[in-house]
VMD Tcl script that draws the C-alpha trace (Angstrom):
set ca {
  {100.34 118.68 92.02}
  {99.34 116.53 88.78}
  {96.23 116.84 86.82}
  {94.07 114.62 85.50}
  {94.09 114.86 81.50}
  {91.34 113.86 79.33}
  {92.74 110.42 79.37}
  {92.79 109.70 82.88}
  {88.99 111.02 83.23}
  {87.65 108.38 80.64}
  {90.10 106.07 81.82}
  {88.55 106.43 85.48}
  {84.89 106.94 83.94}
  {84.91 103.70 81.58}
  {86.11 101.68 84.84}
  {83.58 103.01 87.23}
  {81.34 102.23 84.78}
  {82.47 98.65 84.65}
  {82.68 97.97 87.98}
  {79.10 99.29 89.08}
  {77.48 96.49 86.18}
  {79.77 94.32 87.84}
  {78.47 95.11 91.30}
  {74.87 94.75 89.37}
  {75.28 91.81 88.57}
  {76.96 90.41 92.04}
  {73.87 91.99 93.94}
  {71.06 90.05 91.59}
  {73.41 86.62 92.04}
  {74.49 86.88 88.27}
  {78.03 86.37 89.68}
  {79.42 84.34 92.42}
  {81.59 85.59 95.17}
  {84.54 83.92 93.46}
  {83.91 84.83 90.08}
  {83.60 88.54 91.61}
  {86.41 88.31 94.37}
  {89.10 89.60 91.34}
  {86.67 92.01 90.11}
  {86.19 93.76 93.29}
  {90.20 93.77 93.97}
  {90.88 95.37 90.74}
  {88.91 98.22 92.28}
  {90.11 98.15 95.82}
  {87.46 96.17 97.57}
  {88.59 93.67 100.20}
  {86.41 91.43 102.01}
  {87.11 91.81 105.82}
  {85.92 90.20 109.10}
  {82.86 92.55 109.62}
  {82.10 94.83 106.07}
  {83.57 95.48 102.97}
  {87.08 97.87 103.19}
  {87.78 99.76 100.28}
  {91.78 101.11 99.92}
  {92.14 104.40 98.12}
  {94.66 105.57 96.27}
  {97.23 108.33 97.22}
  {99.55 108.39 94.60}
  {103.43 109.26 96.10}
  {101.30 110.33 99.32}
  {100.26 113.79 97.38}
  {96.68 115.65 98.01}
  {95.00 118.55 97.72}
  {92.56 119.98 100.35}
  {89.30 119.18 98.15}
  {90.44 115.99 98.09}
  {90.64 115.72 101.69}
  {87.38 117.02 102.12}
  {86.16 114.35 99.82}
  {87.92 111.40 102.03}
  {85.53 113.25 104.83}
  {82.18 113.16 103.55}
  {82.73 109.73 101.95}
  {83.58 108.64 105.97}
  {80.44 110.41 107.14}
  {78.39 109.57 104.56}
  {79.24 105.67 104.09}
  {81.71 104.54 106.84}
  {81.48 105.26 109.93}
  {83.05 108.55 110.53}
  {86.60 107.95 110.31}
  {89.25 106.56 107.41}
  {92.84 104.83 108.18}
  {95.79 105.96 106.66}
  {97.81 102.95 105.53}
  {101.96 102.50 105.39}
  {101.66 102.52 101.33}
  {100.37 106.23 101.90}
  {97.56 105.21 100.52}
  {93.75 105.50 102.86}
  {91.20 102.46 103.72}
  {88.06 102.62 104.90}
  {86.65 99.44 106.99}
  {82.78 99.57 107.14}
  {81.88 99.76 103.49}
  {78.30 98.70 102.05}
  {79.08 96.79 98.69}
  {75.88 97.85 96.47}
  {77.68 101.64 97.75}
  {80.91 101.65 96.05}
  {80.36 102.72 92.70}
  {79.04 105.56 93.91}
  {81.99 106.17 96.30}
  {84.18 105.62 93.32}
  {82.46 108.57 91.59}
  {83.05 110.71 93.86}
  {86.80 110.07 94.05}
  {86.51 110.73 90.43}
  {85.35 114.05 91.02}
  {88.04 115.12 92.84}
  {90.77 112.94 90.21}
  {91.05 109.90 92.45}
  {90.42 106.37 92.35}
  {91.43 102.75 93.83}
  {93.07 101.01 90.79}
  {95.71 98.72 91.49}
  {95.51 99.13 95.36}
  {95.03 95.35 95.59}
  {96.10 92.73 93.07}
  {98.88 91.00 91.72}
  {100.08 94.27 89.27}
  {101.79 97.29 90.14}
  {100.71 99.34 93.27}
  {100.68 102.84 94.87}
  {103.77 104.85 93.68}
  {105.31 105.78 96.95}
  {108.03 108.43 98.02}
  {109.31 110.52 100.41}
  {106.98 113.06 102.04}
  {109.14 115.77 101.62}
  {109.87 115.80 98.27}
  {110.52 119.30 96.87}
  {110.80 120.90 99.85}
  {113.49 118.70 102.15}
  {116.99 120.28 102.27}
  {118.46 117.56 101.74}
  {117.37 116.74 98.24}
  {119.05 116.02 95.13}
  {116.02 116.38 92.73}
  {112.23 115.88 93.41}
  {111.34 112.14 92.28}
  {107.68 113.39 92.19}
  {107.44 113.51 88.10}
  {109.38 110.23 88.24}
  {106.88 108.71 90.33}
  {104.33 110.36 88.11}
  {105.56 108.99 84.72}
  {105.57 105.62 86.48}
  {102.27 105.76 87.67}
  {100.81 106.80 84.56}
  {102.83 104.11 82.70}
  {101.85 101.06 85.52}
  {98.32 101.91 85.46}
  {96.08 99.33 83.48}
  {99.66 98.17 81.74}
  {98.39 95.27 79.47}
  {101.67 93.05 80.29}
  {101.78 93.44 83.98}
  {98.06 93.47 84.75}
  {98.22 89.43 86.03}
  {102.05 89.07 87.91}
  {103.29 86.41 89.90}
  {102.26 88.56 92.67}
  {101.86 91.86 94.30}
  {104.65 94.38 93.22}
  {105.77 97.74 95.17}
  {107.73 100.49 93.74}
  {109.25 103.70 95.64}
  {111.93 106.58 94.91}
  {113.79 108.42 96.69}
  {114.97 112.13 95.85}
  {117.43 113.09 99.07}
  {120.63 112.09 100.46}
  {118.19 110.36 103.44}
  {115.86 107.48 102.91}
  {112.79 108.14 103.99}
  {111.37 106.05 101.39}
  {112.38 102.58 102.88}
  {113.84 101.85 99.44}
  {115.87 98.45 100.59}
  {112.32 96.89 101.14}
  {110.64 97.73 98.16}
  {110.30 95.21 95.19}
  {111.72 97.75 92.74}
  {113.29 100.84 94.16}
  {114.89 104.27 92.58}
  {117.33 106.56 94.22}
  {118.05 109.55 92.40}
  {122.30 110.45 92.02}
  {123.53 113.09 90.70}
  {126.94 113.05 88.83}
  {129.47 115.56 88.98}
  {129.07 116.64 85.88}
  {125.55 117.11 86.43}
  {123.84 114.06 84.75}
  {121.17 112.40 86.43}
  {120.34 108.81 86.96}
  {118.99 106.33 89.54}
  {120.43 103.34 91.53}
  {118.62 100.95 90.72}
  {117.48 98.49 93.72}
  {115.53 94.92 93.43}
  {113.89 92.03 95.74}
  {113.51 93.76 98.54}
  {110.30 92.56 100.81}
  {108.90 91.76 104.26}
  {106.11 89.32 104.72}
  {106.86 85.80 105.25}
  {110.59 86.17 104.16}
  {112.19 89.45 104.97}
  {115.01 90.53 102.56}
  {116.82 93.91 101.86}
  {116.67 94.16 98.10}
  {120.08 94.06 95.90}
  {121.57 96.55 93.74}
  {121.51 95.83 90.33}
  {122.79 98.55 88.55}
  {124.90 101.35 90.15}
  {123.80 104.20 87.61}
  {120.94 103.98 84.96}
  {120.43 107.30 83.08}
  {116.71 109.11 83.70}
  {115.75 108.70 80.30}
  {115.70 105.00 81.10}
  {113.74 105.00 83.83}
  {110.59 102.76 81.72}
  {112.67 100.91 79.35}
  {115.21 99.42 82.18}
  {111.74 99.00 84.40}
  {110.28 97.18 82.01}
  {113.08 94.86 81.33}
  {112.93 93.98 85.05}
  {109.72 93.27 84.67}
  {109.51 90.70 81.89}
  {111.99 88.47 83.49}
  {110.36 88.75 87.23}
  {106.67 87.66 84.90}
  {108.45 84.80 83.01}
  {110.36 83.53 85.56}
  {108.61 84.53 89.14}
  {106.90 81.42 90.76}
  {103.26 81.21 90.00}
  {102.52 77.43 91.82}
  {103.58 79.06 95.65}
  {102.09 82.17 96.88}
  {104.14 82.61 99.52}
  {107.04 81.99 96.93}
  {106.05 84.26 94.31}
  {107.59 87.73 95.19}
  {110.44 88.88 92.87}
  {112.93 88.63 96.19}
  {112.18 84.85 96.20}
  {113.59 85.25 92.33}
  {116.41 87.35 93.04}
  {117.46 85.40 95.76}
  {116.84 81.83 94.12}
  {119.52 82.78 90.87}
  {121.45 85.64 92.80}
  {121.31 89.65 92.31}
  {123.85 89.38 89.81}
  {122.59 86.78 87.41}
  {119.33 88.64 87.93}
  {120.87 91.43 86.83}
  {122.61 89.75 83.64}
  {118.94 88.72 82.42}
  {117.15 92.13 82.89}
  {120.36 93.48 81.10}
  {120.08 91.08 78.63}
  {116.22 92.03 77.72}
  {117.19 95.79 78.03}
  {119.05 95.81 75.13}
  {115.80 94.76 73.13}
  {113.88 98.33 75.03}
  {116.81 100.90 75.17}
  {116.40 103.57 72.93}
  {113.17 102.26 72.03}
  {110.18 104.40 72.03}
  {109.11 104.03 75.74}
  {112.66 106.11 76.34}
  {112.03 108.82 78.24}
  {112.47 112.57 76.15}
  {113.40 115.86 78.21}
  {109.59 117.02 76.66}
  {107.96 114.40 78.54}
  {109.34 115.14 81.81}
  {108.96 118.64 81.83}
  {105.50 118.37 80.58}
  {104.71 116.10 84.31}
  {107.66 118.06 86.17}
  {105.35 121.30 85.13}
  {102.26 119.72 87.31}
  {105.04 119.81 90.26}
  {106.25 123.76 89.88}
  {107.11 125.53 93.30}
  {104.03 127.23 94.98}
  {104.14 131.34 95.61}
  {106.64 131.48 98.08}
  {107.35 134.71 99.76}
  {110.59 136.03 100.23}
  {111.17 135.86 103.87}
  {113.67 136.14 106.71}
  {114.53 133.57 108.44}
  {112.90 132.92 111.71}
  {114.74 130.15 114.06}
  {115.54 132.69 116.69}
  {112.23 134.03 117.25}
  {111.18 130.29 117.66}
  {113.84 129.85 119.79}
  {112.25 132.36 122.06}
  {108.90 130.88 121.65}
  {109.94 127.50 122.62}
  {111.96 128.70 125.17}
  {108.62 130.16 126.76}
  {106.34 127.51 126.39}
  {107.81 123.88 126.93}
  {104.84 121.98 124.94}
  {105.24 124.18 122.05}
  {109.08 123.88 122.19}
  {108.46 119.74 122.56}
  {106.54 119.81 118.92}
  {108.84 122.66 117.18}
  {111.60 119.69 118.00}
  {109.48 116.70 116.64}
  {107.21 117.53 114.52}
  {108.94 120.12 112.70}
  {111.62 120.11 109.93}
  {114.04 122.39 107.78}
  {112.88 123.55 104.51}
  {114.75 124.88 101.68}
  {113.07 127.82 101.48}
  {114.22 130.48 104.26}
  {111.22 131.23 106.41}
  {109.59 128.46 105.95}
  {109.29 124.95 107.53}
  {108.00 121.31 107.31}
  {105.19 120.12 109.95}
  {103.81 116.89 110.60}
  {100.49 116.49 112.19}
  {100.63 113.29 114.40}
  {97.94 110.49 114.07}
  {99.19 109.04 117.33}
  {97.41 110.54 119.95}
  {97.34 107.79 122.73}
  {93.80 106.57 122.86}
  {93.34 106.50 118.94}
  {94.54 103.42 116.53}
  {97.50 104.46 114.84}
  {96.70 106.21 111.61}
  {93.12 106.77 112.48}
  {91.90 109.87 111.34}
  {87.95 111.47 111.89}
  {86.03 112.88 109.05}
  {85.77 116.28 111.22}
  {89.71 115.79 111.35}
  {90.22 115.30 107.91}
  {87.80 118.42 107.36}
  {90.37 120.49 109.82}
  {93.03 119.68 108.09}
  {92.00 120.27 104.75}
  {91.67 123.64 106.23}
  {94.83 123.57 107.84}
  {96.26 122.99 103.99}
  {94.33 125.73 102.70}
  {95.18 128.47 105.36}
  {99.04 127.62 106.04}
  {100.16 125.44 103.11}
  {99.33 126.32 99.49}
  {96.24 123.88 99.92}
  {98.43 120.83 99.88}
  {99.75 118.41 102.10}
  {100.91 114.74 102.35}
  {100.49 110.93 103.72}
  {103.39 109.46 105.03}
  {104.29 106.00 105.14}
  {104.74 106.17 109.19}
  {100.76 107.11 109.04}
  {101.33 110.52 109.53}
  {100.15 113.59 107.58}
  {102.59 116.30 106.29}
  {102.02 120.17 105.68}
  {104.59 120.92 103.43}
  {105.08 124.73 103.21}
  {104.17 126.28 106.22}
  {105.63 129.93 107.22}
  {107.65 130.06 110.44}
  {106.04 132.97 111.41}
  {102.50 130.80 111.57}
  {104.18 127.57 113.59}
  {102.90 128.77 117.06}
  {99.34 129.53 115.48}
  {99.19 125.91 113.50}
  {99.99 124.13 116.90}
  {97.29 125.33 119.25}
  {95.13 124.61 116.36}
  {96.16 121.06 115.69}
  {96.94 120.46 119.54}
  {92.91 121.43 120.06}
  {91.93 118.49 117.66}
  {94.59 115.90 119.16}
  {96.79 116.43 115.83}
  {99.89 117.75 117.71}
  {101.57 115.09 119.69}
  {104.75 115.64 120.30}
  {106.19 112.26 119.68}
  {107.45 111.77 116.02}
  {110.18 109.08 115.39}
  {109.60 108.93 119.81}
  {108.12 105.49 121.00}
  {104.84 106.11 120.83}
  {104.69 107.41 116.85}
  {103.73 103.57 116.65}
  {103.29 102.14 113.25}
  {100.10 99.35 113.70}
  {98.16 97.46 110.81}
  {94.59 96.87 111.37}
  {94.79 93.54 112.62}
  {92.57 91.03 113.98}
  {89.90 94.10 114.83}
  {89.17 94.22 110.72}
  {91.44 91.81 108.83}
  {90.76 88.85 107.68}
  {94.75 87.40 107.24}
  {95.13 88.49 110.82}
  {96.11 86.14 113.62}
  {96.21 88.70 116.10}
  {95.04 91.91 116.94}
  {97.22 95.09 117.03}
  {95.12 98.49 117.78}
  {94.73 96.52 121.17}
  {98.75 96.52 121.90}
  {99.47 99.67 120.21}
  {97.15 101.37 122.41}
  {98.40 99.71 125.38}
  {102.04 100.36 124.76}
  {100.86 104.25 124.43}
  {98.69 104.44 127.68}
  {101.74 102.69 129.62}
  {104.06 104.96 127.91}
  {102.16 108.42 128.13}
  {104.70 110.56 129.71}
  {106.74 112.76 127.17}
  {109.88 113.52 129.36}
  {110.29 109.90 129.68}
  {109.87 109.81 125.57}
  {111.82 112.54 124.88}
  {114.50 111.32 126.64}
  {114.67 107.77 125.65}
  {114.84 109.35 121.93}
  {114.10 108.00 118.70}
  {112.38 104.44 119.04}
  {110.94 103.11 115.76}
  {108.13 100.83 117.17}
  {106.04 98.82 114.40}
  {103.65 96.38 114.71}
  {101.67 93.90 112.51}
  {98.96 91.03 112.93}
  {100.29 88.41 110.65}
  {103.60 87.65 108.67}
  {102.44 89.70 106.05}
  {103.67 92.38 108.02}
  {101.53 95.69 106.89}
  {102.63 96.61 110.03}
  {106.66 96.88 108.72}
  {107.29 95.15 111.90}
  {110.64 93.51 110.88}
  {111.91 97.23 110.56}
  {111.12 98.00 113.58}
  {113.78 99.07 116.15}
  {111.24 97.32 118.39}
  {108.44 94.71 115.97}
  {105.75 93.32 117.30}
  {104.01 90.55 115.18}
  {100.86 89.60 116.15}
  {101.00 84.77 115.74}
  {98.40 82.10 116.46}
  {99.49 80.13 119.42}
  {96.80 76.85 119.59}
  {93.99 79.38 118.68}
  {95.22 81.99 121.00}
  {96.85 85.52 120.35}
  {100.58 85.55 121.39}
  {103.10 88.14 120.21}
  {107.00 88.05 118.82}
  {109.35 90.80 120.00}
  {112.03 91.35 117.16}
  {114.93 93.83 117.88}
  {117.43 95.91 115.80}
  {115.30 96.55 112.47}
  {116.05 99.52 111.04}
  {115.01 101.84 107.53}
  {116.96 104.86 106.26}
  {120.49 104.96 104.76}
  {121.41 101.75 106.96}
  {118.49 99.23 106.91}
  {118.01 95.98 108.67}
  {115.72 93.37 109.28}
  {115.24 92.76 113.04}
  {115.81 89.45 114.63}
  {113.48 87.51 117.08}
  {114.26 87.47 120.78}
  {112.53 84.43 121.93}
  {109.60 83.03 122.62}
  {106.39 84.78 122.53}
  {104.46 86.95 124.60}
  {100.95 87.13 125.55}
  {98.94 90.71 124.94}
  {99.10 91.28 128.20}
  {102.68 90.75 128.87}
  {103.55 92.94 125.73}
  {103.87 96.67 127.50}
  {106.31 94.84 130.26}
  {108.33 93.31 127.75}
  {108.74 96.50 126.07}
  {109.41 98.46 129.06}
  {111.91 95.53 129.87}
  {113.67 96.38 126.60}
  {113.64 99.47 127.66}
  {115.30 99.22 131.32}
  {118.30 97.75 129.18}
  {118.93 100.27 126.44}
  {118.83 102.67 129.56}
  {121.64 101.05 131.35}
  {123.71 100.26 127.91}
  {123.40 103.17 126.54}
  {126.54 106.03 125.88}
  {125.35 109.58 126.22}
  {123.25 110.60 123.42}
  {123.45 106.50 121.76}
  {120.29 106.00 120.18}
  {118.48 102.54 120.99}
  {119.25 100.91 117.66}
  {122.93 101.89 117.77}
  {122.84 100.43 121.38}
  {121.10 97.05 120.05}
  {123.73 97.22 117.34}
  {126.62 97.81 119.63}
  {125.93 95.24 122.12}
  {123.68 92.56 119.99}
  {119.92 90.96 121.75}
  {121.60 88.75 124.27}
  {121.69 91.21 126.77}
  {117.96 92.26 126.04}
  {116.71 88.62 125.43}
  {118.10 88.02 129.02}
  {116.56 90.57 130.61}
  {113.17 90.21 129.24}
  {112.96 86.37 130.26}
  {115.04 86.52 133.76}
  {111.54 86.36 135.84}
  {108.18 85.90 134.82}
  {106.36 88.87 133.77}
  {103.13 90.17 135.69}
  {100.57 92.60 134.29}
  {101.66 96.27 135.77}
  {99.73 99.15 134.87}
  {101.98 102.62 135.02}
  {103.41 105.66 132.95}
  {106.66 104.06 131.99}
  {108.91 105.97 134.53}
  {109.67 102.93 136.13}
  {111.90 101.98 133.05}
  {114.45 103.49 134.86}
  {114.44 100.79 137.30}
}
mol new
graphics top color blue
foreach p $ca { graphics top sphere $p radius 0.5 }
foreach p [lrange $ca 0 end-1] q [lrange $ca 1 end] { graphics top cylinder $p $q radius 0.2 }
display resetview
């Protein structure tokens, strides 16, 4: 995994040092909270209901076991015991002491880290899929891409003050599992038949306030102009992106105002003043970052699917995970696991410091001492031998990091909400965790099948509710916390924004109107249909009339009355 160089150190050092006078100066009432409010942001700190919540950066979701260990001791030693992995990949913790955080920020230096440009209207985290350079499907690892565009984003004089916010992801494989469409800029790696490489190039894509799948702009832009057509894109979305609206700003308000195509005229246009220019990319520069991503010591090994084939068919729980939270890798005898945050009981994403402690261990022992954040607030250990599967899942399954439910109903996705934020109109650890309890029974789960459930507390939809199968978004109804139900979102290779149902629901009427939903994609669905390809096939009506037929009463069961 990359390095930090001499110029990232001082880069990091020169900040920290910058920030604590800053925080100096806050503390004696040298500066006022809105004179420091951008200050702080620069460096990750929000201002939440309760404390301080400082957001951590995770570049493309890629750590290292000492870093891990370092997320642990800074949640035992200054929050309170515990850190929340976000959908950026990126980690937040909520309970943060202010005259504290330059020292937090030195030790994330210590173990090459910091939280630049996790808040702010500039460039954020980098993000990608978590399987890059070990999925089968891949074309080529983005990971030096992602890399060069970090490194080239961060503290970038130009884009330092945008219109607003901007996100960036890339995808590697022939699968997204990058959620490229809703990205503000997005990359997807192609690889011509006669073996040159380039990107698709993607733009305005967004949720928030106005969900839209972003446009391709350009169906093939060589590697070496990954910066120079970036850039380009850039400059017009600063010039011309609204600065007078907030809710307005986003580049997909811009693409969508003048069209993808005369969008893509203009960036064209102010290309041909960067191409070939010196921020071109040279085959020296991306093998000196691709070198910081070389393959780990793999041993040569046979394959071992039958032998877990006879495991699983032996022991039903461990067969349950081996077909959820376990992938193909391209290296024979070796596989992809992913160690759910969703045990039922436990906000979604929440992770203890004695947790993060075990898994750094995990990393160390079974995976090359790496592993990775996914945007679904999972964690991923990338390289694990198949031989060790059934000895990594009684030791994740002992501390509640092997439920069986990935991509199942209960792998919820859940922002914060009203319990920490600020923005929020409504809570959504509360729903989360009472959609799980109803819903705690994994032969119903398994055999309803992949359900992408997301939820958020406000429009601005951490949450990635509107790509939810099933999104829940958390409104203010005359100062009280109601809910919307939107159905048929969808990320991968065929993305969608989900559509509202109807009125909304109250929190406590939220598990009935899901199990609801559920009684219909039961009695809709053809054999093995999945439940967006049933809400595809036969629209919301049906749903929409089945959820408001009667009034719903608060029930309190295990979800196998779904079938009713």
């Amino acid at each position: 995994m990359y390095r930090y160089d001499q110029y990232d150190f001082q880069i990091v050092k020169e900040r920290i040092a910058q920030y604590r006078d800053q925080v100096r100066r806050r503390l004696a009432g040298e500066l006022a909270e809105e004179e420091f409010r951008p200050l702080r942001l620069q460096n990750g700190l929000y201002l939440q209901r309760h404390a301080y919540m400082l957001r951590v950066a995770v570049p493309y979701g890629l750590l290292a076991s000492r870093q891990m260990r370092m997320f642990a001791h800074i949640a035992r030693k200054y929050d309170r015991g515990y850190g929340h992995f976000t959908t950026r990949q990126n980690i937040q913790y909520n309970w943060i002491n202010i005259e504290e955080t330059p020292e937090i920020l030195e030790h994330l230096a210590s173990v090459e880290m910091h939280a630049i440009q996790t808040s702010g209207n500039c460039i954020r985290n980098i993000t990608t899929d978590e399987y890059c350079g070990v999925a089968v499907d891949e074309i080529v690892d983005p990971r030096p891409f992602a890399e060069i565009m970090r490194q080239w984003s961060t503290f970038h004089p130009e884009f330092a003050y945008l219109p607003r916010k901007f996100k960036i992801a890339f995808n590697g494989a022939t699968e997204d599992r990058a959620a490229t469409a809703m990205h503000d800029l997005a990359f997807t790696i192609i690889k011509r038949e006669d073996g040159q490489i380039g990107f698709s190039v993607m733009v305005g894509g967004g949720l928030g306030r106005t969900p839209i799948l972003g446009s391709t702009i350009r169906d093939f832009l060589p590697w070496e102009h990954l910066l120079t057509y970036t850039e380009a894109i850039m400059r017009v979305y600063n010039q011309y992106g609204r600065r007078d609206n907030i809710y307005k700003a986003r580049i997909k308000i811009l693409v969508k105002a003048i069209g993808a195509e005369e969008f893509a005229r203009q960036v064209e246009e102010e290309w041909q003043d960067l191409k070939d220019g010196p921020e071109t990319l040279t085959r020296e520069e991306f093998d000196r970052v691709a070198a910081y991503f070389a393959l780990p010591a793999y041993e040569t090994l046979q394959d071992g699917s039958a032998l877990l084939a006879g495991l699983a068919e032996e022991n039903r729980a461990f067969g349950n995970w081996l077909k959820r939270n376990v992938e193909p890798h391209k290296q024979t005898g070796y596989a992809i696991v992913t160690l759910s945050l969703k045990k039922t009981g436990v906000p979604p994403g929440d992770i203890s410091a004695e947790q993060m402690d075990f898994v750094a261990d995990l990393a160390d022992r079974y995976s090359f001492g790496e592993l990775r954040s996914t945007h679904e607030q999972n964690l991923v250990l990338a390289d694990v031998k198949q031989s060790e599967l059934f000895a990594l899942w009684q030791e994740a399954k002992a501390h509640g990091l092997a439920s069986p439910t990935v991509g199942l109903l209960n792998d919820i996705i859940c922002c914060p909400g009203g319990d920490f934020c600020a923005l929020a109109n409504a809570k959504s650890i509360p729903i989360a965790q009472a959609i799980a309890e109803r819903f705690d029974n994994l032969d119903f789960q398994h055999d309803i099948g992949e359900v992408d459930l997301n939820i958020s507390g406000c429009i601005n939809a951490c949450g990635h509710h509107h790509i939810g199968n099933i999104g829940i978004l958390g409104v203010d109804k005359d100062g009280a916390e109601w809910y919307q139900v939107s159905l048929g979102g969808a990320q991968g290779n065929d993305p969608s924004v989900g559509k509202i149902i109807g009125p909304s629901f109250s929190a406590h009427q939220v598990p009935a109107v899901i199990e609801r939903i559920l009684n219909v994609y039961v009695r809709e669905r053809i054999e093995d249909e999945r439940f967006i390809d049933t809400v595809r096939r036969i629209g919301i009506a049906p749903f929409k009339d089945h959820v408001y037929a009667t009034p719903i009463k608060e029930r309190h069961n295990t979800g196998e009355d779904a079938y009713a």
